[in-house]
ZAMARGU-4260 file (C-alpha; in steps of 0.2 Angstrom, whole numbers, plus 5000, padded with zeros to 4 digits):
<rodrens>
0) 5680/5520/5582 | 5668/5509/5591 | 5651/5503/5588 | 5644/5517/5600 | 5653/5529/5593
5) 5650/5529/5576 | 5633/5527/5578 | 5633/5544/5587 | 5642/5552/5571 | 5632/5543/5559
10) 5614/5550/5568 | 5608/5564/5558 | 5619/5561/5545 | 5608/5554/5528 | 5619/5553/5514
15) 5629/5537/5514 | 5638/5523/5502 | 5631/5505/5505 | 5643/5492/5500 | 5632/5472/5495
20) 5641/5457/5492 | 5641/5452/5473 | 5637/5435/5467 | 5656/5432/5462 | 5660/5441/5476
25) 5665/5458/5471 | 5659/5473/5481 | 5642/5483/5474 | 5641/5500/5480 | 5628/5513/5479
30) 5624/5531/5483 | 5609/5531/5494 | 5599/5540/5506 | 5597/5534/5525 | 5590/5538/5543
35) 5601/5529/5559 | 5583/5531/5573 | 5584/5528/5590 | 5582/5510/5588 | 5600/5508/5579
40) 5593/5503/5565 | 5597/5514/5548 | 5583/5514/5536 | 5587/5514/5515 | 5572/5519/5504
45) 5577/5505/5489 | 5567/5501/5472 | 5565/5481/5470 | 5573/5479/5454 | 5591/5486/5461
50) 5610/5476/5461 | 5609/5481/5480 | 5593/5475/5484 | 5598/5457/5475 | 5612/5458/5483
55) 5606/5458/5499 | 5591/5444/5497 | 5606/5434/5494 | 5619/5438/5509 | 5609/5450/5521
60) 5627/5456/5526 | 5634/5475/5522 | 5644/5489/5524 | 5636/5509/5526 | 5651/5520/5522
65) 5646/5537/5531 | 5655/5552/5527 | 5660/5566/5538 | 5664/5584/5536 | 5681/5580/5530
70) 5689/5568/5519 | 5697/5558/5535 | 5684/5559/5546 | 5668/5547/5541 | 5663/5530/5550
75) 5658/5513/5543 | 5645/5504/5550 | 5648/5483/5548 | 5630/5475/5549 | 5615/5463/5543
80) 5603/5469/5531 | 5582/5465/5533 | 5572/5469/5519 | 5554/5473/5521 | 5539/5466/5508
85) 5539/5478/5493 | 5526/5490/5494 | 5509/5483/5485 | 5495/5497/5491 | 5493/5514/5495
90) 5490/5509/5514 | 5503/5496/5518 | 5516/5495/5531 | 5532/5496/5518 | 5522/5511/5510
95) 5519/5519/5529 | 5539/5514/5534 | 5543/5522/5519 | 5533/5540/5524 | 5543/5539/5540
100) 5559/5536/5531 | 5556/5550/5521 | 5550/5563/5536 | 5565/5559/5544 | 5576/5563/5529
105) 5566/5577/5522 | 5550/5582/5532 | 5534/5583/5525 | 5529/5579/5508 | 5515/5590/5499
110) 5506/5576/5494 | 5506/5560/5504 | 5492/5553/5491 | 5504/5556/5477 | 5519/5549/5487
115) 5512/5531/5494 | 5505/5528/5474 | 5521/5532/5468 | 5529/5520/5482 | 5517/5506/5475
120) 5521/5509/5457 | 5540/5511/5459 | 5540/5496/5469 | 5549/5503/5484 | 5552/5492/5500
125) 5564/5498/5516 | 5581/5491/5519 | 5583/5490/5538 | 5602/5489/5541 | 5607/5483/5560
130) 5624/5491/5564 | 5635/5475/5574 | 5651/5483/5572 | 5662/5498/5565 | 5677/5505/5563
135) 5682/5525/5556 | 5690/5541/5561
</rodrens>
């Protein structure tokens, strides 16, 4: 599966596995949430405290496992992972990256107030994953 390709499967899908690079090495992987937009950049809601989002201030390089509708179909996006600043007010770009993140996984929220303080408190910042190669079925 090429780079085209996979990102075609992986948009509109949101559930994924993102596999970090360990200190000694090993792999780290986590369960997360994402959105692939239009400008091939998948998006990962992370709190700051996390192995992955060590991880990735360390060695920016990772791997989003995408599953499909079967066990042998899925893709696996090979790329460089950006962190944005963690979220320190109600009105700050992370927090308002964040509310586009979750729109485009979820849609509305029932109270954006309530969601950009608790953005602030968990300390949440936005992993922006840049796909440069892949490989799947």
């Amino acid at each position: 599966m090429d780079l085209h390709d996979a990102m075609t499967f992986a948009k509109g899908r949101h559930q994924g596995v993102l596999a970090t690079i360990r200190r000694d090495g090993r792999p780290q992987l986590s369960n997360i949430v994402f959105s692939l937009e239009d400008d091939g950049v998948a998006r990962i809601s992370v709190t700051d405290d996390r192995a992955k989002t060590r991880n990735l201030r360390r060695d920016p390089r990772a791997l989003l496992y995408v599953p499909g509708d079967s066990f042998w179909h899925y893709a696996v996006l090979d790329g460089i992972a950006e962190l944005t600043p963690v979220a320190r007010e109600p009105q700050d770009p992370t927090v308002n990256e964040l509310i586009e993140l979750y729109r485009a996984v979820s849609g509305e929220h029932p109270d954006w107030d309530e969601f950009r303080t608790a953005m602030v408190n968990e300390r949440r910042l936005v992993i922006r994953f840049r796909p440069v190669a892949a490989y799947g079925q």
